[in-house]
N, CA, C and O atoms as a GROMACS GRO file, in nm:
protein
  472
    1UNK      N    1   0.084  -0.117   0.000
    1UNK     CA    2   0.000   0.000   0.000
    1UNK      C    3   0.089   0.124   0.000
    1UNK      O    4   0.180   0.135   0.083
    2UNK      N    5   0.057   0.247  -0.120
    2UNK     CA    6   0.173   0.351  -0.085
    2UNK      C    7   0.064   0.448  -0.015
    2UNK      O    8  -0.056   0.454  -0.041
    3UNK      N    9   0.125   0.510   0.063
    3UNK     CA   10   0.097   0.638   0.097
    3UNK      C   11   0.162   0.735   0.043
    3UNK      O   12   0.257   0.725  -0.035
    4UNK      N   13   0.078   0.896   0.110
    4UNK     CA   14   0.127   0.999  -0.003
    4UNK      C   15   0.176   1.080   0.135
    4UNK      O   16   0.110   1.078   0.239
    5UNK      N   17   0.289   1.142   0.121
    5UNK     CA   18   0.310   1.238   0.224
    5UNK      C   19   0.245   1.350   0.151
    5UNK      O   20   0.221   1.376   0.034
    6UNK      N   21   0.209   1.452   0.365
    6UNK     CA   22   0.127   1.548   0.320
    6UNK      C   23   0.208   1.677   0.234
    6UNK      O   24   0.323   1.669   0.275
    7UNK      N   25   0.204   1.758   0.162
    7UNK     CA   26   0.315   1.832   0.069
    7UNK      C   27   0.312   1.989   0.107
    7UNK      O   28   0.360   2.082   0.043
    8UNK      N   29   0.214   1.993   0.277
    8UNK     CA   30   0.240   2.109   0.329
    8UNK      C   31   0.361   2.070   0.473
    8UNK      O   32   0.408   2.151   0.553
    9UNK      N   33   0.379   1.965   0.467
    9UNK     CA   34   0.484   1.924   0.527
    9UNK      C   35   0.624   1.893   0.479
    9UNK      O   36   0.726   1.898   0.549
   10UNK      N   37   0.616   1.858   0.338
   10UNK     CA   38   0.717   1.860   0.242
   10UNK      C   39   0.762   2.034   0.254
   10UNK      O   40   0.865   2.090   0.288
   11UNK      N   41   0.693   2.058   0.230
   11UNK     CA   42   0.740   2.212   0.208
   11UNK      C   43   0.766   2.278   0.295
   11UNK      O   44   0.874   2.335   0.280
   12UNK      N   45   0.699   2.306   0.414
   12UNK     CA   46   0.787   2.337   0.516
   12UNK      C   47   0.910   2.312   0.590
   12UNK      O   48   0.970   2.392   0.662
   13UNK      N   49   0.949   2.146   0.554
   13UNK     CA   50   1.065   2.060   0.538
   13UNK      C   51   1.165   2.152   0.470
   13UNK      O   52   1.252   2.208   0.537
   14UNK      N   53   1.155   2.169   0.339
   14UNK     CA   54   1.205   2.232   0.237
   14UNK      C   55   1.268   2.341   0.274
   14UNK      O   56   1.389   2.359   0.265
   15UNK      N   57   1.149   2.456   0.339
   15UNK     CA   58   1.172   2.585   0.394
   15UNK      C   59   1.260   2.621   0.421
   15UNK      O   60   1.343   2.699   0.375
   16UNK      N   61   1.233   2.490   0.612
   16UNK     CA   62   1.344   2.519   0.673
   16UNK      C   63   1.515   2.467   0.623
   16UNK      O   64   1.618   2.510   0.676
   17UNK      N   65   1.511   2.408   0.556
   17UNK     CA   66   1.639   2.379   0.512
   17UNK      C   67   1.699   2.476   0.457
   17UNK      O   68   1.818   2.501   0.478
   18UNK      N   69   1.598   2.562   0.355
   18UNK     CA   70   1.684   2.649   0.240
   18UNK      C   71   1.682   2.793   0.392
   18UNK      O   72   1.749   2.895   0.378
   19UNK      N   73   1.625   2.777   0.476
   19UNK     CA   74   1.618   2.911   0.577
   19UNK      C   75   1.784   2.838   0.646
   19UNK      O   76   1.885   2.898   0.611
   20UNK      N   77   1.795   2.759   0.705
   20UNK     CA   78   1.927   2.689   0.746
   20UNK      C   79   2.037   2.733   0.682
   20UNK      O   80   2.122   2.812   0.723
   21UNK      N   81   2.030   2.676   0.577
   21UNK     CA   82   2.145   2.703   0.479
   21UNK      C   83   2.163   2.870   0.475
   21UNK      O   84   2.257   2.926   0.531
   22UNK      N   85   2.059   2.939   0.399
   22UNK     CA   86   2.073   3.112   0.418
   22UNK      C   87   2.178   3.126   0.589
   22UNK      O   88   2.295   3.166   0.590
   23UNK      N   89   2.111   3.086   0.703
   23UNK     CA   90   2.148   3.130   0.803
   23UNK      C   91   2.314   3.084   0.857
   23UNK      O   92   2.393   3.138   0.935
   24UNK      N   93   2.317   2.967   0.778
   24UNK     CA   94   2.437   2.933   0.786
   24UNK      C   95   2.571   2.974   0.685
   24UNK      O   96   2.688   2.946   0.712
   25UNK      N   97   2.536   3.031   0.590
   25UNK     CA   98   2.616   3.150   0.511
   25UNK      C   99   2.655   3.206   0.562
   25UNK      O  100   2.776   3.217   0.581
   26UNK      N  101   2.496   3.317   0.646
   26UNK     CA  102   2.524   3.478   0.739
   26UNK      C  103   2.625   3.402   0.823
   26UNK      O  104   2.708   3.477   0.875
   27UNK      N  105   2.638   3.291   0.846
   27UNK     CA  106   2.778   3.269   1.009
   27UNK      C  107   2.902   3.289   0.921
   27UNK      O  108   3.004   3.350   0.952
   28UNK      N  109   2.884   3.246   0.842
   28UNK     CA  110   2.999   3.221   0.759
   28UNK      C  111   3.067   3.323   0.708
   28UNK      O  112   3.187   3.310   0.684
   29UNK      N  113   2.990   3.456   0.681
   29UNK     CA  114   3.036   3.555   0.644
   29UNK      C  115   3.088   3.655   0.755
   29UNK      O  116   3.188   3.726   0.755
   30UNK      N  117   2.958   3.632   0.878
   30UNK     CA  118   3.000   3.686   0.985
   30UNK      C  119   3.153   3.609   1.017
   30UNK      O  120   3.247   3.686   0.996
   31UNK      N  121   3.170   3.551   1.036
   31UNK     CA  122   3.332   3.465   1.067
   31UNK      C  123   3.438   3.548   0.999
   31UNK      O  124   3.518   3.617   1.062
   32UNK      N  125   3.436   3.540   0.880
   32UNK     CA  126   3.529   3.604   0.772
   32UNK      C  127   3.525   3.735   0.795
   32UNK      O  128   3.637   3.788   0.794
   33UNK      N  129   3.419   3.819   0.819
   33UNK     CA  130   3.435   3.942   0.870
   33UNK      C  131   3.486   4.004   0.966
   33UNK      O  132   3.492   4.125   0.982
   34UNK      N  133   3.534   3.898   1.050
   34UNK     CA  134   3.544   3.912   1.231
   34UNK      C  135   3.699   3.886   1.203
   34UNK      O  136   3.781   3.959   1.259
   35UNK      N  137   3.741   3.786   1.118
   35UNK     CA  138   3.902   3.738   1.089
   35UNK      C  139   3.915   3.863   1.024
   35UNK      O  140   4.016   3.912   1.075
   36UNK      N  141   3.871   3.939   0.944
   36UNK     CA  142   3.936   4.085   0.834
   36UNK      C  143   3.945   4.149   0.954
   36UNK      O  144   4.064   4.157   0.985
   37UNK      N  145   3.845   4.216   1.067
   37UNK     CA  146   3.877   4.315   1.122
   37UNK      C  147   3.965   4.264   1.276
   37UNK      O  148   4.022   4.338   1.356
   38UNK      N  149   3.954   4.143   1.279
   38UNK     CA  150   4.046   4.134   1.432
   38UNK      C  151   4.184   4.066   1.383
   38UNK      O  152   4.258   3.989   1.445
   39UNK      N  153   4.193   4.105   1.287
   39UNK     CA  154   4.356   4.045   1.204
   39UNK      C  155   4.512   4.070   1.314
   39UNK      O  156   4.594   3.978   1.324
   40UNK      N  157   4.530   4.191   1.381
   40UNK     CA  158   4.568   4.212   1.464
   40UNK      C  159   4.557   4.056   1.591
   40UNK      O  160   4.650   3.977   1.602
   41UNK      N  161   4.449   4.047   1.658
   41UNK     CA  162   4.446   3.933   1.741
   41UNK      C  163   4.448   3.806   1.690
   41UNK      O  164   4.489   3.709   1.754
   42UNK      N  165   4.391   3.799   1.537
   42UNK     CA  166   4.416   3.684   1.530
   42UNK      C  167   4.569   3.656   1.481
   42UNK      O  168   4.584   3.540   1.440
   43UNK      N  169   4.721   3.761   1.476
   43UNK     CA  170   4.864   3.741   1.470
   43UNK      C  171   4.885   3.739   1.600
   43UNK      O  172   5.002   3.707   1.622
   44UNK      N  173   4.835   3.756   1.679
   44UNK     CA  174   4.881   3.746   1.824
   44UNK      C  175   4.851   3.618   1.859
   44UNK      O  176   4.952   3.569   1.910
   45UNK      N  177   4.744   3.525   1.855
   45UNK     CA  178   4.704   3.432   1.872
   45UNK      C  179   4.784   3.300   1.773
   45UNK      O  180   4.780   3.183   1.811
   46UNK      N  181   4.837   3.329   1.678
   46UNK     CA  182   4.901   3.278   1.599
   46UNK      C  183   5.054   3.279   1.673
   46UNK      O  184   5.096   3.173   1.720
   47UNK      N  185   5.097   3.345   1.678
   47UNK     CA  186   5.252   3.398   1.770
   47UNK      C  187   5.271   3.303   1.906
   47UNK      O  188   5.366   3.230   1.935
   48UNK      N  189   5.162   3.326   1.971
   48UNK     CA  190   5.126   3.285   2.065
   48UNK      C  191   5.192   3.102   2.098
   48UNK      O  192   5.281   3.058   2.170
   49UNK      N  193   5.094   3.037   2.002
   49UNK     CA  194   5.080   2.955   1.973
   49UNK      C  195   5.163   2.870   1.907
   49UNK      O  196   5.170   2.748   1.924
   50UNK      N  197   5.229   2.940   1.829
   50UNK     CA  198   5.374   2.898   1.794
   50UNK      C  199   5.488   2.882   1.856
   50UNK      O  200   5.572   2.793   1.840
   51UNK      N  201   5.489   3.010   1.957
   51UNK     CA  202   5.577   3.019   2.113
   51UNK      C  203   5.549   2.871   2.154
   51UNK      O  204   5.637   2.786   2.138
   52UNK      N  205   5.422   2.840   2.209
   52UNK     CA  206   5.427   2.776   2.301
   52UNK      C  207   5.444   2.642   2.237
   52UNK      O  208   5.500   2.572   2.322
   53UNK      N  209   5.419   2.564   2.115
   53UNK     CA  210   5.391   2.468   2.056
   53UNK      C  211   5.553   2.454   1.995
   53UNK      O  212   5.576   2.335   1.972
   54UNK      N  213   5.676   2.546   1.960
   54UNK     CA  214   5.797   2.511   1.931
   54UNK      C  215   5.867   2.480   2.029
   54UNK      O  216   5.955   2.394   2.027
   55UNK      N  217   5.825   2.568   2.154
   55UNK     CA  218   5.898   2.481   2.284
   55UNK      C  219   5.870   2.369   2.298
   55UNK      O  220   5.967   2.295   2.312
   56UNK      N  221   5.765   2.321   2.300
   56UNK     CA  222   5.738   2.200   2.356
   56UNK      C  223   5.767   2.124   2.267
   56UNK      O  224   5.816   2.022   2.314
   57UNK      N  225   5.762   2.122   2.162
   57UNK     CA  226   5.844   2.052   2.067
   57UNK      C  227   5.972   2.024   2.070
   57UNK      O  228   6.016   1.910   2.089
   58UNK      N  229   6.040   2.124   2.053
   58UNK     CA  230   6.197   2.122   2.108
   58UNK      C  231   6.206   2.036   2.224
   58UNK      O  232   6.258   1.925   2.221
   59UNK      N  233   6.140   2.105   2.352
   59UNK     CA  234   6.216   2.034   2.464
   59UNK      C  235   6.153   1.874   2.486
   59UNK      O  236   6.194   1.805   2.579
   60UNK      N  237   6.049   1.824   2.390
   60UNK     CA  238   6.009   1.675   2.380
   60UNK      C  239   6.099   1.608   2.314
   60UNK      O  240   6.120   1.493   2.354
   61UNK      N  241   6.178   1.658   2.195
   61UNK     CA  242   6.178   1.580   2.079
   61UNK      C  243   6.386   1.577   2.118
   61UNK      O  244   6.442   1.468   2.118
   62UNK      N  245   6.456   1.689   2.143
   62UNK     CA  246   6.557   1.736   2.121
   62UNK      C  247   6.624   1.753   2.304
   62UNK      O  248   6.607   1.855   2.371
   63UNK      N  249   6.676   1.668   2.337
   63UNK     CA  250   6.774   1.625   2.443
   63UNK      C  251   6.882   1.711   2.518
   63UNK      O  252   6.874   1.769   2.626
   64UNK      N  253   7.020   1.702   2.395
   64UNK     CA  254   7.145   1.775   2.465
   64UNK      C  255   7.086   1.893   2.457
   64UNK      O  256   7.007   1.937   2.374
   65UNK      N  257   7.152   1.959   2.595
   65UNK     CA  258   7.120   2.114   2.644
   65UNK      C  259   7.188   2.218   2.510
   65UNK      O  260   7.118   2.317   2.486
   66UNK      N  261   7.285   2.206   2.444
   66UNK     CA  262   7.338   2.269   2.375
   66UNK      C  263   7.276   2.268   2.216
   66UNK      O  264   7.272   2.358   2.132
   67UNK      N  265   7.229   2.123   2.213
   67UNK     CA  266   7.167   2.130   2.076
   67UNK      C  267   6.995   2.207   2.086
   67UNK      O  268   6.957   2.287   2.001
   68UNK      N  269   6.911   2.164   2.202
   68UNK     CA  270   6.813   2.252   2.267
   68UNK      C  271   6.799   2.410   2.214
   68UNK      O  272   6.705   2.463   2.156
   69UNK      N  273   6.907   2.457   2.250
   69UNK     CA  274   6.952   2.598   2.261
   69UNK      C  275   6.949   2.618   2.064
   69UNK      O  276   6.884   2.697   1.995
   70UNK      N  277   7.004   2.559   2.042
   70UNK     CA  278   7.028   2.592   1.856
   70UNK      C  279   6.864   2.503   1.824
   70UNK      O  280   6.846   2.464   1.709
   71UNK      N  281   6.828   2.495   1.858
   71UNK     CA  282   6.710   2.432   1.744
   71UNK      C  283   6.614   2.541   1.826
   71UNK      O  284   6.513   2.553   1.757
   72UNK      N  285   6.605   2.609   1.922
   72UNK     CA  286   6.539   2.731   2.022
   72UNK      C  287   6.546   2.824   1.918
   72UNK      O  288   6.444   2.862   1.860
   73UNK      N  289   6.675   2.869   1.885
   73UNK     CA  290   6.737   2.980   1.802
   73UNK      C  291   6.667   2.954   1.642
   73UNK      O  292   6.592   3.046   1.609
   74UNK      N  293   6.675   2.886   1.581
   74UNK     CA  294   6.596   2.805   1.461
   74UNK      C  295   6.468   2.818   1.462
   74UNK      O  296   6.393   2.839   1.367
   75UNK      N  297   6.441   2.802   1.588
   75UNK     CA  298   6.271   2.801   1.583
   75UNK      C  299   6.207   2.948   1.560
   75UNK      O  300   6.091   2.956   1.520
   76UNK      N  301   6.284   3.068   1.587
   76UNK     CA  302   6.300   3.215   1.633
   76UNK      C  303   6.316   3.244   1.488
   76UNK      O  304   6.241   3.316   1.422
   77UNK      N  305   6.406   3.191   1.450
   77UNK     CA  306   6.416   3.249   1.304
   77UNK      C  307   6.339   3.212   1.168
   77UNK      O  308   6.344   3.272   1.060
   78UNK      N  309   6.266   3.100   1.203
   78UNK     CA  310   6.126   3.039   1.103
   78UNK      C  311   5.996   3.114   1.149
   78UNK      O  312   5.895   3.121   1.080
   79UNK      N  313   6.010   3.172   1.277
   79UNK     CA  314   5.843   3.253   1.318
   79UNK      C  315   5.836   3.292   1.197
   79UNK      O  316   5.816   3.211   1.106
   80UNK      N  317   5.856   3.457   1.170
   80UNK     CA  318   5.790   3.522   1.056
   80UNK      C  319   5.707   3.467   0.969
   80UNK      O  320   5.591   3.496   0.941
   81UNK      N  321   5.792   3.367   0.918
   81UNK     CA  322   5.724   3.264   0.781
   81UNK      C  323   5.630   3.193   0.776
   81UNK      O  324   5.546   3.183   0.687
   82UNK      N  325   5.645   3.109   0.926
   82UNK     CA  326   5.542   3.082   0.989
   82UNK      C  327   5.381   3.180   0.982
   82UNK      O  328   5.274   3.157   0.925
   83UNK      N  329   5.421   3.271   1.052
   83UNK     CA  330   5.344   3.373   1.119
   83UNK      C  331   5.239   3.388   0.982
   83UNK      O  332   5.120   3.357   0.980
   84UNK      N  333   5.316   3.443   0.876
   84UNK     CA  334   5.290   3.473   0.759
   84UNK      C  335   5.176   3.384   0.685
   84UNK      O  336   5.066   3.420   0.644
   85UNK      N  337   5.224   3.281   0.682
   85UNK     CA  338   5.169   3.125   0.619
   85UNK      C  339   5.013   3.094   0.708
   85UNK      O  340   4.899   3.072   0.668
   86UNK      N  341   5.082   3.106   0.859
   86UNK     CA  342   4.958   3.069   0.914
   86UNK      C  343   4.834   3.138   0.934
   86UNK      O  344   4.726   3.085   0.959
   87UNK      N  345   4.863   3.274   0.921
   87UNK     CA  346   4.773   3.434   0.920
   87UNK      C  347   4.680   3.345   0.777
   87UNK      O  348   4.578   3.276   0.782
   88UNK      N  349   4.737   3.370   0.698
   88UNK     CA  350   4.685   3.378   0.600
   88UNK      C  351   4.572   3.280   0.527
   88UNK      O  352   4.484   3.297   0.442
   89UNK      N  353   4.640   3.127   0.633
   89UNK     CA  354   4.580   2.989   0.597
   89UNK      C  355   4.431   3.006   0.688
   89UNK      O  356   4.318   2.977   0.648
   90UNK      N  357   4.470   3.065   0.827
   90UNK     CA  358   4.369   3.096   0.940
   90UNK      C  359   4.286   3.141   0.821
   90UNK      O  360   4.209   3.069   0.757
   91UNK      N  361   4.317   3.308   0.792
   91UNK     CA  362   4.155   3.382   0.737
   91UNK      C  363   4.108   3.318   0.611
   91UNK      O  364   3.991   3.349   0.588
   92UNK      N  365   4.154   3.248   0.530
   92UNK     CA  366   4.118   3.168   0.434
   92UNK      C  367   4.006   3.056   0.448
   92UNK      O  368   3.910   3.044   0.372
   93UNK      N  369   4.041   2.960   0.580
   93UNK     CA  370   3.998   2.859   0.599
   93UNK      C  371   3.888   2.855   0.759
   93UNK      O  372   3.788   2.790   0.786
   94UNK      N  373   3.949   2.934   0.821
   94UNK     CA  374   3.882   2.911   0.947
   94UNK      C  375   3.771   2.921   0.962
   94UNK      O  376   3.720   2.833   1.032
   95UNK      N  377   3.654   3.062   0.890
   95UNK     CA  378   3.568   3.060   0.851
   95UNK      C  379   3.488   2.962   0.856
   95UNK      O  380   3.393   2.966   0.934
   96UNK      N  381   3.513   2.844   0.766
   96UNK     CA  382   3.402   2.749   0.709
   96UNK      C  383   3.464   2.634   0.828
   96UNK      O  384   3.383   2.600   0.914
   97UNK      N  385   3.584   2.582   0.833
   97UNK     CA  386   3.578   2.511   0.954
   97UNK      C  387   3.491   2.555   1.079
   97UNK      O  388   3.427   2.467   1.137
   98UNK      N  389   3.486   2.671   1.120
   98UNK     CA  390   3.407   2.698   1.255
   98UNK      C  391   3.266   2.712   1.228
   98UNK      O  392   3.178   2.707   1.315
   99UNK      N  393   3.244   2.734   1.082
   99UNK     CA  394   3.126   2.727   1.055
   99UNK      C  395   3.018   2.570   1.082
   99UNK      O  396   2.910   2.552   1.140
  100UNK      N  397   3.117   2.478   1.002
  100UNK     CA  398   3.059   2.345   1.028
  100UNK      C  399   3.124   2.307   1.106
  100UNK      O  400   3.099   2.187   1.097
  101UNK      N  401   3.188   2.315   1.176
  101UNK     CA  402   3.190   2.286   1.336
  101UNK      C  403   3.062   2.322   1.414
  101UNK      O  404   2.985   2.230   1.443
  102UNK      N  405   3.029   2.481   1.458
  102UNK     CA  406   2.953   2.510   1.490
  102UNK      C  407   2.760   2.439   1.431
  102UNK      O  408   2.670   2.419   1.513
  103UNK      N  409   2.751   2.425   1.335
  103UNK     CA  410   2.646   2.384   1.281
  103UNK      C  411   2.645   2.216   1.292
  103UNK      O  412   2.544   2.148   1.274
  104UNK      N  413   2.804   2.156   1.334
  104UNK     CA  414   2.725   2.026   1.350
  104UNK      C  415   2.698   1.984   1.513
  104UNK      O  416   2.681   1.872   1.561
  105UNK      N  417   2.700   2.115   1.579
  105UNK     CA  418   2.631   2.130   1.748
  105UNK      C  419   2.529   2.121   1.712
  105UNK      O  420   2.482   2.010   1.736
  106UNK      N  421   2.420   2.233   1.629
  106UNK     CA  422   2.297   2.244   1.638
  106UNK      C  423   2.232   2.130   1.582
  106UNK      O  424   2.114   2.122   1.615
  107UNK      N  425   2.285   2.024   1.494
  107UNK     CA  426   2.233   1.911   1.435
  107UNK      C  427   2.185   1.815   1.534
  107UNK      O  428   2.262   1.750   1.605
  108UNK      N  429   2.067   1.806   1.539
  108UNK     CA  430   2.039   1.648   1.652
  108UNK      C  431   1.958   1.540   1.575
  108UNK      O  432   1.843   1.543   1.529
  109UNK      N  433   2.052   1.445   1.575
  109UNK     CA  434   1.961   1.331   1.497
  109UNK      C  435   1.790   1.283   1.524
  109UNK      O  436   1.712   1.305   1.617
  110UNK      N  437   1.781   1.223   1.423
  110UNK     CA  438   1.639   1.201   1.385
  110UNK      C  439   1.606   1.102   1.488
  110UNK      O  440   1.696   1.026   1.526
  111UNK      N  441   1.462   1.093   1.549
  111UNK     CA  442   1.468   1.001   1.636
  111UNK      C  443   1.378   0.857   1.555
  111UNK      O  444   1.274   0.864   1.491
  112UNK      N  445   1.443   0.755   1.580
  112UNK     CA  446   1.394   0.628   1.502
  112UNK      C  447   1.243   0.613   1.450
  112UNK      O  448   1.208   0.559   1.345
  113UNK      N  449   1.182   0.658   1.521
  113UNK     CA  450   1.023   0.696   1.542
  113UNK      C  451   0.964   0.796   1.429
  113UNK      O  452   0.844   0.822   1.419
  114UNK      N  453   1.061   0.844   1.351
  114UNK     CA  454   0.996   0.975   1.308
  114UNK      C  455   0.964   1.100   1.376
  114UNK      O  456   1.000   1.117   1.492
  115UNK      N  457   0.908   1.178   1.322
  115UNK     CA  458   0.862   1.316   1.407
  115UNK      C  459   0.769   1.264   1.556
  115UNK      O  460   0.651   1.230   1.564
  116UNK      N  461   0.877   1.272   1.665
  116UNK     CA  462   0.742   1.241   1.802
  116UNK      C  463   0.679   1.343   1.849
  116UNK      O  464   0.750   1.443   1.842
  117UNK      N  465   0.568   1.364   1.899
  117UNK     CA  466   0.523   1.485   1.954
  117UNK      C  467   0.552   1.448   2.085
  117UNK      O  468   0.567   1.334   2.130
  118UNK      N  469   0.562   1.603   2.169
  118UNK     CA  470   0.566   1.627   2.351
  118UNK      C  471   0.434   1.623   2.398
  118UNK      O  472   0.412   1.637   2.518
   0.00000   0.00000   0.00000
């Protein structure tokens, strides 16, 4: 036996999806807008992060106290490039990563049942 779904439910289905999607753009743009004007914090946060993530690298990976010290010095002199590379990869990409990051919080699966009412 087929049944017909009702097609004022189709469509409101529909709605909200294409309203989702719209709303999930506006994040998306909002994001990218927020990386153009806080460009400043987001090189600080980058710097930051590099500080703390080449030490610990170094002092995990790299032993004698003297060789420590020269791969310290090395690490000081790759920031910029770093800095540079990663600024740039951040406002490019971060956007849409935090975007669907964020949007796969609001996602809650379907419950086996179909639509249940409260």
């Amino acid at each position: 036996m087929l049944t017909t779904t009702n097609s004022s439910e189709v469509a409101i289905t529909i709605r909200d999806k294409q309203i989702a999607e719209e709303h999930i753009k506006d994040v998306e743009l909002l994001l990218e807008n927020m990386f153009k004007r806080e460009e400043a914090t987001l090189k600080l946060v980058v710097d930051r992060l590099y500080d703390i993530g080449s030490n610990n690298l170094i002092n995990q990976r790299v032993k004698p106290h003297r060789l420590n010290r020269l791969m310290k010095w090395i690490a000081r002199l790759t920031k910029p490039m770093f800095h540079h590379m990663a600024v740039r990869w951040s406002k490019k990409n971060c956007p849409k990563l935090i975007t669907d990051w964020l949007y796969s919080q609001v996602q809650f699966p379907q419950s086996p049942m179909g639509n249940s009412e409260f």
